[in-house]
C-alpha positions as CSV (number, residue, x, y, z in Angstrom):
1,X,-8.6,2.5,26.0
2,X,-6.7,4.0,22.7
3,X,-6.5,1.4,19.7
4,X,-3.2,1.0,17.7
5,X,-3.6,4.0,15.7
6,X,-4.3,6.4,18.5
7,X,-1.6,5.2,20.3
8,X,0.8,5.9,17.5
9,X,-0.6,9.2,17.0
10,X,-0.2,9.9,20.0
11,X,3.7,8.8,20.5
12,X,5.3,8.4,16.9
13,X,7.3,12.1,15.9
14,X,5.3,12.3,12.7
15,X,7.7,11.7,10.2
16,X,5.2,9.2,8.2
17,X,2.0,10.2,6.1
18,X,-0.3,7.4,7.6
19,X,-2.5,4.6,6.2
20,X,-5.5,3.9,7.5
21,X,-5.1,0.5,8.4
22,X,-3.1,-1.4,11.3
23,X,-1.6,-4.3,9.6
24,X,-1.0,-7.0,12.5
25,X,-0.2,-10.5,10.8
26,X,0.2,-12.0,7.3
27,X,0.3,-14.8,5.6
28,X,2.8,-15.3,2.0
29,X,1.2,-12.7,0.1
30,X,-1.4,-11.7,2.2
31,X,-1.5,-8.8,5.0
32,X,-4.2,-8.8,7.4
33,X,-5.0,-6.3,9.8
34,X,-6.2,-5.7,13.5
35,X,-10.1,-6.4,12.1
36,X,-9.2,-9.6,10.0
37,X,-9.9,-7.9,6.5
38,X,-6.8,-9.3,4.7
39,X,-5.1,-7.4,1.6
40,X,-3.2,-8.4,-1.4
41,X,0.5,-6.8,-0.2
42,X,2.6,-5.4,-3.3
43,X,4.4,-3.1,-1.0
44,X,6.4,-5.7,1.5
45,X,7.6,-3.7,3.8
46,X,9.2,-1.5,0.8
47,X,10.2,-4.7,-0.9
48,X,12.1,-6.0,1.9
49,X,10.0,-9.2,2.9
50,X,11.1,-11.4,-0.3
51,X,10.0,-14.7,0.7
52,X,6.4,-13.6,1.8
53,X,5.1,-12.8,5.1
54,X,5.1,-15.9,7.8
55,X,7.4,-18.0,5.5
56,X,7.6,-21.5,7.8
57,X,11.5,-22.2,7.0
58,X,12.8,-18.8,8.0
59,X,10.3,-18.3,10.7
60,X,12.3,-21.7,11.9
61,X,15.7,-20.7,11.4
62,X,15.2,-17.4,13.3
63,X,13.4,-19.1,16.1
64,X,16.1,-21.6,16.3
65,X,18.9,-18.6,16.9
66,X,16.6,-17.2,19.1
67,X,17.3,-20.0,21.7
68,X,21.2,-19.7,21.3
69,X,22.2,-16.6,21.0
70,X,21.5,-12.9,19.3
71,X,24.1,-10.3,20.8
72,X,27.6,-11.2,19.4
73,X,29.7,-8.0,18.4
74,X,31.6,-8.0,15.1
75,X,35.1,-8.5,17.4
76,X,34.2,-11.6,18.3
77,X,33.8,-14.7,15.6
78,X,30.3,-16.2,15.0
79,X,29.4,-19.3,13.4
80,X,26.2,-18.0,12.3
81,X,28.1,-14.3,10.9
82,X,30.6,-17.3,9.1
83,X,27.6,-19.1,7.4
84,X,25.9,-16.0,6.1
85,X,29.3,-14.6,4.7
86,X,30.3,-18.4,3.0
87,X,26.5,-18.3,1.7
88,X,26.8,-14.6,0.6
89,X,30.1,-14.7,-1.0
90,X,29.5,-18.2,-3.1
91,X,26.4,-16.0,-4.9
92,X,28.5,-12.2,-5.8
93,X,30.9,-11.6,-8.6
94,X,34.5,-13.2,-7.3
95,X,36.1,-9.6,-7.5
96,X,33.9,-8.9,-4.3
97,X,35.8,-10.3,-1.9
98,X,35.0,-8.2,1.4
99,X,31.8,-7.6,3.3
100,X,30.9,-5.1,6.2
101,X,27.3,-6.1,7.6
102,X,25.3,-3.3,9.1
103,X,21.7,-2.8,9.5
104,X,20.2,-0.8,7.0
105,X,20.5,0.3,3.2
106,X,21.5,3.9,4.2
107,X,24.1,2.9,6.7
108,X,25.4,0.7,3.7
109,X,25.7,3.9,1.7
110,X,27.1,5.9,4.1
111,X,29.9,3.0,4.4
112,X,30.7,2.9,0.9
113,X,31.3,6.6,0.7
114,X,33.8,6.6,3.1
115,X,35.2,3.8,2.2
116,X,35.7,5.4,-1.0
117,X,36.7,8.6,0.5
118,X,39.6,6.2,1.9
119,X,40.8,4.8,-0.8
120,X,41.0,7.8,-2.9
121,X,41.8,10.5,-0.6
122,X,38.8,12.7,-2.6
123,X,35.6,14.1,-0.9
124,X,33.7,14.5,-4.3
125,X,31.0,12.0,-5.5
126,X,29.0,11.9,-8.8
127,X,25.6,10.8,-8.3
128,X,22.0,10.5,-10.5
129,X,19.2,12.9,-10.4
130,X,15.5,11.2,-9.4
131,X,18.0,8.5,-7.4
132,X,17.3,7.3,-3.9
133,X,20.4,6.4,-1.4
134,X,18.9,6.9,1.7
135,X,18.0,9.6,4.4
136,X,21.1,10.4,6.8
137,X,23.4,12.9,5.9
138,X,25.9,11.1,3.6
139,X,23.4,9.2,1.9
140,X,21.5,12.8,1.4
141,X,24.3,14.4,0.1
142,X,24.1,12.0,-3.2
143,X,20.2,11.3,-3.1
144,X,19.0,12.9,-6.4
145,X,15.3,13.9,-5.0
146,X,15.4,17.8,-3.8
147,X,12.3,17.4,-2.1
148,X,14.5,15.0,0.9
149,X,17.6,17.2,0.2
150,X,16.7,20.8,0.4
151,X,15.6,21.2,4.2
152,X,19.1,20.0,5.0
153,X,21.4,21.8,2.8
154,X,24.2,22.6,2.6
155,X,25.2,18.8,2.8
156,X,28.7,17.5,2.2
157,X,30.5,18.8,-0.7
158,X,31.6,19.2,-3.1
159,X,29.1,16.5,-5.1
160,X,27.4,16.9,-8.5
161,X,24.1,15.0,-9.8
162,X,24.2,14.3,-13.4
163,X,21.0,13.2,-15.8
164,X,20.8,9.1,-15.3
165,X,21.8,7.3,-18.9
166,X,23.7,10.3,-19.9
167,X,27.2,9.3,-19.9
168,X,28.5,13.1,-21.0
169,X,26.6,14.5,-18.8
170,X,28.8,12.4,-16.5
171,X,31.6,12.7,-17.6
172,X,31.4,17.0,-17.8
173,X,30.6,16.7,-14.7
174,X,34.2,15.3,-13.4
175,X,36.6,17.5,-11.9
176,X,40.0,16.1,-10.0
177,X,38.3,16.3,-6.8
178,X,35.8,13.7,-7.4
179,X,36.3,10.2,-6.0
180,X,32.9,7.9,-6.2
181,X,30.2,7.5,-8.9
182,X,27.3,6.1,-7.3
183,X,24.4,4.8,-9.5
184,X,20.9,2.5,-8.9
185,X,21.5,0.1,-11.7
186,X,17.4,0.3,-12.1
187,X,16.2,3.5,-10.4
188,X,13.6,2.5,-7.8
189,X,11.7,5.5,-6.6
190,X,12.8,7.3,-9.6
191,X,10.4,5.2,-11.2
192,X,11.9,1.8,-11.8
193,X,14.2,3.2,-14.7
194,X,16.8,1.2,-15.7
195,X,20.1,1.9,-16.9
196,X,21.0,0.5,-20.5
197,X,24.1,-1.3,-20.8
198,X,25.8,0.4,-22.8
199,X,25.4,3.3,-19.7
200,X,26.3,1.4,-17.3
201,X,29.9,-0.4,-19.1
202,X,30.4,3.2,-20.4
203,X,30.7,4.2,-16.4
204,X,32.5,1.7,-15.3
205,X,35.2,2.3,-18.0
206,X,35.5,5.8,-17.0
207,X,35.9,5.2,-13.9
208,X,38.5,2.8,-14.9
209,X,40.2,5.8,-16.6
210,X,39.8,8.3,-13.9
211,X,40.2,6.0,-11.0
212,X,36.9,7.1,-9.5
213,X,35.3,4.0,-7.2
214,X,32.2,3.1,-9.0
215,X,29.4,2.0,-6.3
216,X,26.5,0.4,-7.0
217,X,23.5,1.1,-5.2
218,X,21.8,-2.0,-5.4
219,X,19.7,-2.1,-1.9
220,X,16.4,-2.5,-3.6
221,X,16.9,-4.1,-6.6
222,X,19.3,-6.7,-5.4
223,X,18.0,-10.5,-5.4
224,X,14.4,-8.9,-6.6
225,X,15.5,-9.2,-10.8
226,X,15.5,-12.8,-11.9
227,X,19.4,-12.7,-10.6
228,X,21.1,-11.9,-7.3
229,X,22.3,-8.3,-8.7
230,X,20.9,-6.5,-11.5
231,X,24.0,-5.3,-12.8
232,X,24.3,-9.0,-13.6
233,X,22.9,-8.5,-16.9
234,X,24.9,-5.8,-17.6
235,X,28.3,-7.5,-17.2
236,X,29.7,-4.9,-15.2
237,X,31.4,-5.4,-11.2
238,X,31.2,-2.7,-9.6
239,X,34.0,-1.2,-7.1
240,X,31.5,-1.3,-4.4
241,X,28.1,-2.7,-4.2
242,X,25.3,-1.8,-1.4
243,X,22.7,-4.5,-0.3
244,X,20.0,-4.6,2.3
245,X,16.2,-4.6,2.3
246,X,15.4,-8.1,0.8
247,X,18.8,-9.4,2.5
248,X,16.7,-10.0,5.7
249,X,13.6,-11.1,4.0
250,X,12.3,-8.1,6.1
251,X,14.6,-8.5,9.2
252,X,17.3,-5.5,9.4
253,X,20.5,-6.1,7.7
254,X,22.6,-4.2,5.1
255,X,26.0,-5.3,3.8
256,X,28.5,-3.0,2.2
257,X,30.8,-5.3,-0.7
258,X,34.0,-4.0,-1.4
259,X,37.0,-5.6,-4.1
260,X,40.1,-6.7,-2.2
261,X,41.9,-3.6,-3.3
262,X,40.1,-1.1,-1.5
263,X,40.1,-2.9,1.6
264,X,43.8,-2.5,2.2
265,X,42.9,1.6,2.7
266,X,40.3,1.0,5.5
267,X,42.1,0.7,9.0
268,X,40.3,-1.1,12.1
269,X,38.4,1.6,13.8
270,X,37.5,3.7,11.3
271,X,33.5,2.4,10.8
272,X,31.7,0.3,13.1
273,X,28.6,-0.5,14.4
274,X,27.2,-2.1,17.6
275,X,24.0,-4.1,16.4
276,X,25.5,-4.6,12.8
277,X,26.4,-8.3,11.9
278,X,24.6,-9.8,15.3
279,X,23.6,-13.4,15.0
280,X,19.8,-13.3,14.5
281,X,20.2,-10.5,11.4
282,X,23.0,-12.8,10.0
283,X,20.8,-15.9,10.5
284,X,17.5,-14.2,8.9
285,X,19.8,-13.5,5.7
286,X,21.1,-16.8,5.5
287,X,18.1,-18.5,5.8
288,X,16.9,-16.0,2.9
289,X,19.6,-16.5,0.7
290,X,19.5,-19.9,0.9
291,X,15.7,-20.6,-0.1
292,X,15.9,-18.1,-2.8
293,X,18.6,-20.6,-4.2
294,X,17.2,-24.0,-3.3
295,X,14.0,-22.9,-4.9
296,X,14.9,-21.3,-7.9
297,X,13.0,-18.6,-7.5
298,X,14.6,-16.3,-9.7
299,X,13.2,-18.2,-12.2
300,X,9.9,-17.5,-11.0
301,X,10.9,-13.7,-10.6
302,X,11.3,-13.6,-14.2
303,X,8.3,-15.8,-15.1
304,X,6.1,-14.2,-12.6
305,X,7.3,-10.7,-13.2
306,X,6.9,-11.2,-17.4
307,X,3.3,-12.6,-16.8
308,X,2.5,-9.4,-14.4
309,X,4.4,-6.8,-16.8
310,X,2.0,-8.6,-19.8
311,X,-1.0,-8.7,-18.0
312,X,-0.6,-4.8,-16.5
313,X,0.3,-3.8,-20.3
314,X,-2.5,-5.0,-21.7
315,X,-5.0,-2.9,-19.3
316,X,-6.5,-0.6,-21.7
317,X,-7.0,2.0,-19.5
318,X,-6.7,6.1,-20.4
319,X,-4.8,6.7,-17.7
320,X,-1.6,4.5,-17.8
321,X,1.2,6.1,-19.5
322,X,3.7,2.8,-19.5
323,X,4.3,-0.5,-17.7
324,X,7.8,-1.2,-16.6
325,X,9.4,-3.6,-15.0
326,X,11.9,-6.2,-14.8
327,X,11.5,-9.4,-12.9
328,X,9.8,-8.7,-9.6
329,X,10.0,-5.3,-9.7
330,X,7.2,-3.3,-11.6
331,X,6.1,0.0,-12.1
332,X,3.0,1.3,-13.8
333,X,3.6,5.1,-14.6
334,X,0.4,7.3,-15.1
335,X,-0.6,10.4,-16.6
336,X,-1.9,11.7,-13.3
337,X,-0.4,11.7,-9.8
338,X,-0.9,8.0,-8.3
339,X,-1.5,8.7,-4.9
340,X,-5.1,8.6,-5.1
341,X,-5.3,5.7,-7.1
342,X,-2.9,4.2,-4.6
343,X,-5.3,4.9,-2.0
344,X,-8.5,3.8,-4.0
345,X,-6.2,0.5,-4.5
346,X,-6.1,0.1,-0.5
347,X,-9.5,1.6,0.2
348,X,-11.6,-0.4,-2.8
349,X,-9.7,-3.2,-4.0
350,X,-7.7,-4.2,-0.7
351,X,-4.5,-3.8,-2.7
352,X,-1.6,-2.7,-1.6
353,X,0.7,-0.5,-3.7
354,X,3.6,2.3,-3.4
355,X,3.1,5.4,-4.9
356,X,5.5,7.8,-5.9
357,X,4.9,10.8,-8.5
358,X,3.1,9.8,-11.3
359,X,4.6,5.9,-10.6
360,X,2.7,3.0,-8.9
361,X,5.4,0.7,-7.9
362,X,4.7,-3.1,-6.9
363,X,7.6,-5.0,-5.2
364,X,5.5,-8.9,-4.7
365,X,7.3,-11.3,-3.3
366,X,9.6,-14.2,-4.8
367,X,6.8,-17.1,-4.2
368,X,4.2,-15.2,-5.9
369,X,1.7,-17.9,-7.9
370,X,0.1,-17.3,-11.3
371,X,-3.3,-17.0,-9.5
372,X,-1.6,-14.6,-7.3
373,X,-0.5,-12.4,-10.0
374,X,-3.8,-13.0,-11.8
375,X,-5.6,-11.2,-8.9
376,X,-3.2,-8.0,-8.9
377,X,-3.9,-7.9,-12.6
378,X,-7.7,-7.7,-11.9
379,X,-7.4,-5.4,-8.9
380,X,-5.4,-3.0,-11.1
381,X,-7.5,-2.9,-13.7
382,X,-11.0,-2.1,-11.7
383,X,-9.3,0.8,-10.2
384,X,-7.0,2.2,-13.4
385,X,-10.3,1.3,-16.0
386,X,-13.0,3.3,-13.3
């Protein structure tokens, strides 16, 4: 009889470098696998599962839909679609007054640029180089990495990526054909970079002057910061904002935000989705949403994320370039490529961590403890100082 990796092998297309592990349960921060060996999880399901693996109150609340119903399609009403818009709408900026729910971040994307092709009547879009938007075709055509675009060119045009924090470089790049900006206020697998504020106000006034949609790309970074958007701090609203991954605390959701104004240019039919906006997805994000506030644990995003950012930075190791990070999000650049010391991580230490380039990048959960984050200090630090 095959185990669970031969099985996968076996079936899956491919499209995944494997780990060697089968993860099968967890527990908060903890993953444990098939054999029982548990490991300290900084990736999260790419930063999706907020609240911690297992978390009792929104294992409840799904478990609770489960026995009512799941399938409701968007053109119907549903009390629990109601209570997650009422919950999602009392935390976002007041200009953001509409919401389309779908199932992923890249469907998000690929909403908010045609929504903005809608309202503007223009096919172009200005996006960031090193940015990530997703992996279907829209959502390529903007994605700054050339390693995910290339195989599929030529993609939609015309678009133009311009050098992140460089508001000329922006601004040469406009021509009359282009409709959307669309920037990752905090780059995620570009390294968790973020955008200063002057950038960022800079932006949105041009696009103010130009009337270019700005759209923020927000599906990693939102509710992860110390805030529910990280464009929060920088006192700017953005035309459009894109949120998913922590939505669900790991249960598939996106939602696509748009101001009042742009809403009048999107007629019924022209975007849908069949699973988008079902009952147990709206449920999961509710239940999410609403522990994140009871609790207060953006507080202990930015308490837990300053402790991990000082503890990381003070690793004197040869090998670490710079610690970034802000709240929950964290990235430890190093001078060499960090997938083997991603792997060593997994293979020595039991820690889990995302590699990308040079960039490790650790997404822990909301509830992390100080004894937690003491831990992946200590992990770290065997591996980086070795």
């Amino acid at each position: 009889m095959m185990n669970i990796q031969e099985i996968e092998d076996k079936h899956l297309a491919g499209l995944y470098p494997k780990r060697d592990v089968a993860l099968t349960r967890g527990k908060g921060l903890v993953a444990i696998d098939e054999q029982g060996e548990e490991y300290i999880d900084c990736m999260m399901g790419y930063g999706t599962v907020i609240l911690g693996h297992s978390h009792n109150e929104f294992t409840v609340a799904l478990s609770l839909q489960l026995n009512n119903i799941i399938g409701v399609h968007s053109s119907f009403y549903s009390d629990a679609r109601a209570n997650l818009l009422e919950t999602l709408h009392s935390i976002l900026p007041e200009e953001l007054t509409r919401t389309y729910l779908c199932n992923s971040g890249t469907e998000a994307i690929e909403a908010a640029l045609k929504f903005a092709r809608l309202s503007t009547n223009k096919p172009g879009v200005i996006s960031t180089k090193r940015a990530y938007h997703g992996r279907t075709m829209g959502a390529l055509s903007v994605n700054g990495t050339p390693k995910y675009r290339k195989p599929f060119e030529p993609l939609l045009e015309p678009n133009a990526q311009v050098i992140f924090n460089d508001i000329e470089d922006l601004k040469n790049a406009y021509t009359e054909e282009m409709g959307a900006v669309i920037l990752e206020p905090i780059q995620g697998e570009g390294g968790v970079v973020p955008a200063t504020k002057e950038y960022l106000q800079s932006v949105r006034n041009f696009c103010n002057e130009t009337g270019m949609v700005l759209i923020f790309d927000e599906v990693q970074t939102g509710f992860r910061t110390g805030d529910w958007l990280a464009s929060t701090v920088y006192d700017v609203v953005p035309d459009i904002l894109c949120l998913a991954k922590a939505l669900g605390n790991g249960f598939p959701i996106g939602a696509t935000v748009i101001q009042e104004q742009y809403a009048e240019h999107i007629p019924k039919g022209s975007h849908g989705t069949t699973f988008g906006s079902n009952p147990l997805a709206c449920v999961a994000a509710n239940a999410t949403l609403l522990h994140i506030k009871e609790n207060n644990l953006h507080d202990n995003a930015l308490a837990m994320g300053s402790y991990l950012y000082d503890g990381l930075s003070a690793i004197d190791s040869s090998i670490i370039r710079e610690v970034r990070g802000v709240g929950l999000m964290l990235a430890i650049e190093l001078k060499k490529k960090s997938g083997l010391y991603a792997q060593r991580l997994q293979r020595e230490q039991h820690l889990i961590a995302m590699p990308t380039g040079t960039v490790l990048r650790l997404l822990p959960p909301l509830t992390i403890t100080q004894d937690e984050a003491d831990e992946i200090i200590r992990r770290v630090e065997v591996v980086l100082t070795s």
